[in-house]
Backbone as a ProteinNet text record, in pm:
[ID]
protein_1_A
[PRIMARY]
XXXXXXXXXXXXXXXXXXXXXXXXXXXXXXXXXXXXXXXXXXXXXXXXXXXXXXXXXXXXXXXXXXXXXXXXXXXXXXXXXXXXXXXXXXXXXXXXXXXXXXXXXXXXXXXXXXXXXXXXXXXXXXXXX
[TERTIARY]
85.6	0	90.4	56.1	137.9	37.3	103.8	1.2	13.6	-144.9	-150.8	-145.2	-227.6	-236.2	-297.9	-292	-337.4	-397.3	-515.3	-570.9	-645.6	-639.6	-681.6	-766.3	-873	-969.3	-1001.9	-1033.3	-1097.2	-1152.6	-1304.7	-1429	-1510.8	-1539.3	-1593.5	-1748.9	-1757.4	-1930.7	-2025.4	-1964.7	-2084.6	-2130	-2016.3	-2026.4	-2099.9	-2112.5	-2203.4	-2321.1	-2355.7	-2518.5	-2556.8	-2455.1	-2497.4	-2548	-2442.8	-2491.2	-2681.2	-2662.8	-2805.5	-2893.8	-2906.3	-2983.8	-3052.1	-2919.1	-2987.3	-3039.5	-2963.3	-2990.7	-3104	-3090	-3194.5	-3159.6	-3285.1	-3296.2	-3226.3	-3200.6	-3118.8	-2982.4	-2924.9	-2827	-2777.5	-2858.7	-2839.1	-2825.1	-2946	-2959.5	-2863.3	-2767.5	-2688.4	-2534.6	-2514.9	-2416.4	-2400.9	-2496.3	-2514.8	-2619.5	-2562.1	-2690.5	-2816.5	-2944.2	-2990.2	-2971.8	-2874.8	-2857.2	-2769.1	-2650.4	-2603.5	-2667.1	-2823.8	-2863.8	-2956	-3046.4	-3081.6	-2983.7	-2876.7	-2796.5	-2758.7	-2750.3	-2667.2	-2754	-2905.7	-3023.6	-3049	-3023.6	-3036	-2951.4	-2830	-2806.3	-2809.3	-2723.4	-2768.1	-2682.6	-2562.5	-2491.1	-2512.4	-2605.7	-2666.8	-2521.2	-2550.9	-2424.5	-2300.4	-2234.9	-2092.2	-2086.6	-2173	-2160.3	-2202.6	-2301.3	-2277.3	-2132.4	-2048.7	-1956.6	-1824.2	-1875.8	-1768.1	-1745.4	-1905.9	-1886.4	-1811.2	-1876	-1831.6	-1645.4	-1612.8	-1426.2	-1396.1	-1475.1	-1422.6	-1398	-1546.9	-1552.5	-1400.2	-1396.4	-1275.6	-1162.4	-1163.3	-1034.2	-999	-1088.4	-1104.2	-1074.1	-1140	-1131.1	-990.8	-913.2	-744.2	-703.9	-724.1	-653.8	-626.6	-785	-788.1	-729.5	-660.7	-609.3	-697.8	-816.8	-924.5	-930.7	-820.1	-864.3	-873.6	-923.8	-948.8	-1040.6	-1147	-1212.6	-1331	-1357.1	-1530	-1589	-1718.5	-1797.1	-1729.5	-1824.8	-1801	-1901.8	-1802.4	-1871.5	-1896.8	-2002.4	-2032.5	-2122.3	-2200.6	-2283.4	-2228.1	-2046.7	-2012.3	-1923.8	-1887.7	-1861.1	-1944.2	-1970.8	-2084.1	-2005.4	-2003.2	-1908.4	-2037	-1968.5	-2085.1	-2008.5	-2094.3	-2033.7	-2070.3	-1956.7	-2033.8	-1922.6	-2047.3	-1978.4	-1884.4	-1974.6	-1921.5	-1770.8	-1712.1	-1610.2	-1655.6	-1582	-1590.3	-1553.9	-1594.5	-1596.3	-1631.4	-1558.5	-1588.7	-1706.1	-1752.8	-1805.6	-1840.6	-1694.2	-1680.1	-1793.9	-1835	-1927	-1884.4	-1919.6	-1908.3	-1750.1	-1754.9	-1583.3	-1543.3	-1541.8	-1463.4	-1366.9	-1452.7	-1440.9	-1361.5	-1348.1	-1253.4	-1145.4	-1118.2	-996.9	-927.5	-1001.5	-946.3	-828.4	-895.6	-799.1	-685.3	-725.1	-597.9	-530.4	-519.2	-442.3	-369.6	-440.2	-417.8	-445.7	-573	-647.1	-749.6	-757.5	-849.5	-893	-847.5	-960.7	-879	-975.3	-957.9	-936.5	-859.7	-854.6	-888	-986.9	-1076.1	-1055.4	-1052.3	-1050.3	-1132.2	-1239.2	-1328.7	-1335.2	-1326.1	-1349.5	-1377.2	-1466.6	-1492.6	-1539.1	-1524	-1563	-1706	-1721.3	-1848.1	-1817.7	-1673.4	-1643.8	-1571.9	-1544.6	-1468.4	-1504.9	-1499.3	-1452.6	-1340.5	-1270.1	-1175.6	-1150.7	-1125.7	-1122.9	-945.8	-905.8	-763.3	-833	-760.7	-774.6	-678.9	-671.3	-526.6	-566.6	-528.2	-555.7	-469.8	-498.6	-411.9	-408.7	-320.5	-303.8	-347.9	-413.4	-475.2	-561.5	-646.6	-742.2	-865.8	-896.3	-1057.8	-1157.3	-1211.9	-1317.7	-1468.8
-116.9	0	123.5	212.3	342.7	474.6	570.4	718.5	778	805.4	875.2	1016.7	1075.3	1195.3	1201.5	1329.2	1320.7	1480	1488.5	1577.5	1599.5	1719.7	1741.1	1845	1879.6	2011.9	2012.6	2120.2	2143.7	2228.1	2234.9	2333.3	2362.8	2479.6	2510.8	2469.7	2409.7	2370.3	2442.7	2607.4	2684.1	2739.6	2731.8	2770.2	2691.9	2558.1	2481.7	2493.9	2512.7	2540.9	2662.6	2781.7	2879.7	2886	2760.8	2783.9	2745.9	2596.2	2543.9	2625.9	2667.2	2750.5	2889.5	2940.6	3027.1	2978.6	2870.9	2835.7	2706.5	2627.4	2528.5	2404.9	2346.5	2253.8	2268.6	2356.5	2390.8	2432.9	2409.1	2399.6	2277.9	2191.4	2041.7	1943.7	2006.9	1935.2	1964.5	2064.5	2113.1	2028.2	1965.4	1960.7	1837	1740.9	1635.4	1539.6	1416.9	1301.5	1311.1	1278.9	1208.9	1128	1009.7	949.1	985.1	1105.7	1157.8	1232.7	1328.4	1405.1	1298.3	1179.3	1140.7	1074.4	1008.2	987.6	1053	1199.4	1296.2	1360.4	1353.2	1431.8	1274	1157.8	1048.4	1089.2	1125.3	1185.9	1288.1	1231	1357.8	1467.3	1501.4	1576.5	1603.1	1650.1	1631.2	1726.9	1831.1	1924.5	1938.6	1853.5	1844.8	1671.3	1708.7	1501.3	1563.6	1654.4	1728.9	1789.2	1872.2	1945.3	1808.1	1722.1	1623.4	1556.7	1556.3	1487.6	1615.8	1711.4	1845	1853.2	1814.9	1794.2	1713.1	1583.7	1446.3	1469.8	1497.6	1619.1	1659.7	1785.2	1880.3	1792.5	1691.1	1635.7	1540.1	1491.8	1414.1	1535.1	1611.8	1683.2	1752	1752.6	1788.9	1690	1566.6	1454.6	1450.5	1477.7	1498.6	1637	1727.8	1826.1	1919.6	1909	1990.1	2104.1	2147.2	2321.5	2428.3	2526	2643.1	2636.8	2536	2555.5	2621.3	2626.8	2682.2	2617.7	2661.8	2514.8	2420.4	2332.4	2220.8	2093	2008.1	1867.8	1821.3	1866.4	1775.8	1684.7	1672.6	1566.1	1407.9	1483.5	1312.1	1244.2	1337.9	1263.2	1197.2	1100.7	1074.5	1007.4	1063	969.7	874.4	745.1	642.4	597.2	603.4	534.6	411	307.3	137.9	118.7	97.5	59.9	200.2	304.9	408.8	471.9	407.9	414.6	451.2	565.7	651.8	599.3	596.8	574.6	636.6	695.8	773.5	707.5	732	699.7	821.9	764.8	893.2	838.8	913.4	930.9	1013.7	1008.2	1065.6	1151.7	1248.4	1308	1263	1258.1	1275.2	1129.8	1062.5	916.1	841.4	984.6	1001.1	1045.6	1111.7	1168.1	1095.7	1044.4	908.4	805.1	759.5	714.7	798.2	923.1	982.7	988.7	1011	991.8	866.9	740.4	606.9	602.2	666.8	628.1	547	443.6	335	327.3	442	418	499.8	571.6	669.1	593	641.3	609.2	728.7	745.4	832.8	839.9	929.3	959.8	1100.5	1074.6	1198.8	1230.4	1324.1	1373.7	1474.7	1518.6	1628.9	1663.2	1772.7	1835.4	1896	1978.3	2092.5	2227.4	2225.6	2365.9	2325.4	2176.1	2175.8	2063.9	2045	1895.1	1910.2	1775.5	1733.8	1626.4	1611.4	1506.1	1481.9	1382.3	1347.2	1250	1278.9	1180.1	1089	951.2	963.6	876.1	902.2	848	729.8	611.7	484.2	459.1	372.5	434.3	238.2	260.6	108.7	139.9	42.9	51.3	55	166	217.5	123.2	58.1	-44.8	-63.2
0	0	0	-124.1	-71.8	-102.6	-41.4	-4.8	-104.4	-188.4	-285.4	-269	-137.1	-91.2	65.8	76.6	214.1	244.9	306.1	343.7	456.1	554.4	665.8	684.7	789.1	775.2	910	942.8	1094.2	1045.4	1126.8	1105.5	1216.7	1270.5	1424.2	1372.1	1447.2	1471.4	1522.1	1520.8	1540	1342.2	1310.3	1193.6	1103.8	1112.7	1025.4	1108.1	1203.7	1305.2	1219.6	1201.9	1180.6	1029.8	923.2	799.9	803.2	866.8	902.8	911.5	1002.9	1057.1	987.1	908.7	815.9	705.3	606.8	508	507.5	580.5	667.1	539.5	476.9	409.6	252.2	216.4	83.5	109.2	186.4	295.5	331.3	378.5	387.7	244.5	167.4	46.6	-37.4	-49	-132.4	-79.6	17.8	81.7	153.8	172.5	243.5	144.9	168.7	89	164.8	202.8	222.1	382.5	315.5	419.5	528.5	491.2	607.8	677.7	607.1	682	805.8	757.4	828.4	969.5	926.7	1015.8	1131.3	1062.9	1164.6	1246.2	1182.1	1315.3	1370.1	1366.3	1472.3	1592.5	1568.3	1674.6	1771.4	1904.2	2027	1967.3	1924.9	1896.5	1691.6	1702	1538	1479.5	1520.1	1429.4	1417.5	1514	1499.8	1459.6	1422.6	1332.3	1194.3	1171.8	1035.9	1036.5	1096.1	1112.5	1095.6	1184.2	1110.5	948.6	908.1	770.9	669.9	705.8	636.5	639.5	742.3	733.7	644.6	681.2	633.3	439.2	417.8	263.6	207.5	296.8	256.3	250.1	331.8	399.7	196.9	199.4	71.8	-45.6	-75.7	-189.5	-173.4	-47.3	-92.8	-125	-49	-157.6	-314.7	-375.7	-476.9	-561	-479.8	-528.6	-583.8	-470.6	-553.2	-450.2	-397	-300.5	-409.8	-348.4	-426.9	-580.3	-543.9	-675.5	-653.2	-754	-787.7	-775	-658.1	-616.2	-610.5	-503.5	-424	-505.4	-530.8	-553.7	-425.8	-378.9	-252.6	-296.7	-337.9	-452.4	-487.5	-491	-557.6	-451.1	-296.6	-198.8	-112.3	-64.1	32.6	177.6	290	404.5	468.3	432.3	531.8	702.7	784.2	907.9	902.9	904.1	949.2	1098.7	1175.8	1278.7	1334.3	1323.4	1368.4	1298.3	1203.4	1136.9	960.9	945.9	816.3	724.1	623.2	508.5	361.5	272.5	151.4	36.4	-17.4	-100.4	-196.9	-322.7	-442.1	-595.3	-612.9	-746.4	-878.2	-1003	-1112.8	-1129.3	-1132	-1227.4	-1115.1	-971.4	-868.4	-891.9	-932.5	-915.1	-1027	-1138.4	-1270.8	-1188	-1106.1	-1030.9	-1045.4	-925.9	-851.2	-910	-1054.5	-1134.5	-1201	-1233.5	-1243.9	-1174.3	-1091.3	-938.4	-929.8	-906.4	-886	-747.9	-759.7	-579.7	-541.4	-538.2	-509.1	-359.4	-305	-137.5	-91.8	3.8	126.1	287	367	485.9	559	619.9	665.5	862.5	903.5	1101.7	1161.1	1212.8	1217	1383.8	1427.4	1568.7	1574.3	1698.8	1761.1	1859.2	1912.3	2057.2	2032.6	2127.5	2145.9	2016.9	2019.8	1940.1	1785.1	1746.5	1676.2	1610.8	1498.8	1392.9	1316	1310.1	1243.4	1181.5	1067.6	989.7	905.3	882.6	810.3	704.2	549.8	515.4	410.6	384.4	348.8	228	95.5	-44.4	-38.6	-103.2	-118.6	-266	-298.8	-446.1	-426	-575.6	-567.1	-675.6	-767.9	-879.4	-817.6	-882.8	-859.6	-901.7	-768	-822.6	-796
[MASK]
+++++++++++++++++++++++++++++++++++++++++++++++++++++++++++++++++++++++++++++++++++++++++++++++++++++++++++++++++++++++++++++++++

């Protein structure tokens, strides 16, 4: 196994409450599947479990060497928890990256406090399958 890339993000969790909150459901929908939104209001700590997937995101799209773009493919990342443990799930161009790259899987680590999320994430170079 060797490291295709690696990317890290921290994001205060008042700041994604605050996007919420103003922007509400076109806010979520623009930025979250579905199934993370349901996931993340199952929980007691709903917004810094949004605030975590939101790292985990960024953390991925530097892998891919995608900082500083125009708009966000948040659409073609999706983070699943199994067993409480993160997991990427890339879709459409992103997922064209990927092979340019020679990145066949993410290794994903998400935490946070009351004030903070943080996510690392580390590209493995392997065939996209």
């Amino acid at each position: 196994m060797s490291i295709a890339g690696l990317g890290t993000e921290i994001v205060e969790c008042t700041r994604i409450r605050a996007m919420i909150e103003e922007h509400g459901e076109k806010f979520l929908m623009r930025v979250y599947s579905q199934e993370e939104i349901l996931w993340c209001q199952a929980r007691k700590n709903s917004t810094e479990h949004f605030a975590a997937i939101w790292a985990a995101k960024e953390a991925v799209f530097k892998c891919l060497k995608l900082t500083g773009r125009g708009g966000s493919p948040w659409a073609h990342v999706q983070i699943e928890f199994l067993n409480d443990n993160p997991h990427a799930i890339v879709r459409g161009p992103l997922r064209e990256r990927m092979a340019e790259l020679g990145i066949g899987n993410f290794l994903l680590s998400t935490a946070f406090s009351r004030h903070y999320a943080t996510a690392t994430a580390i590209a493995v170079r392997g065939s996209v399958g």
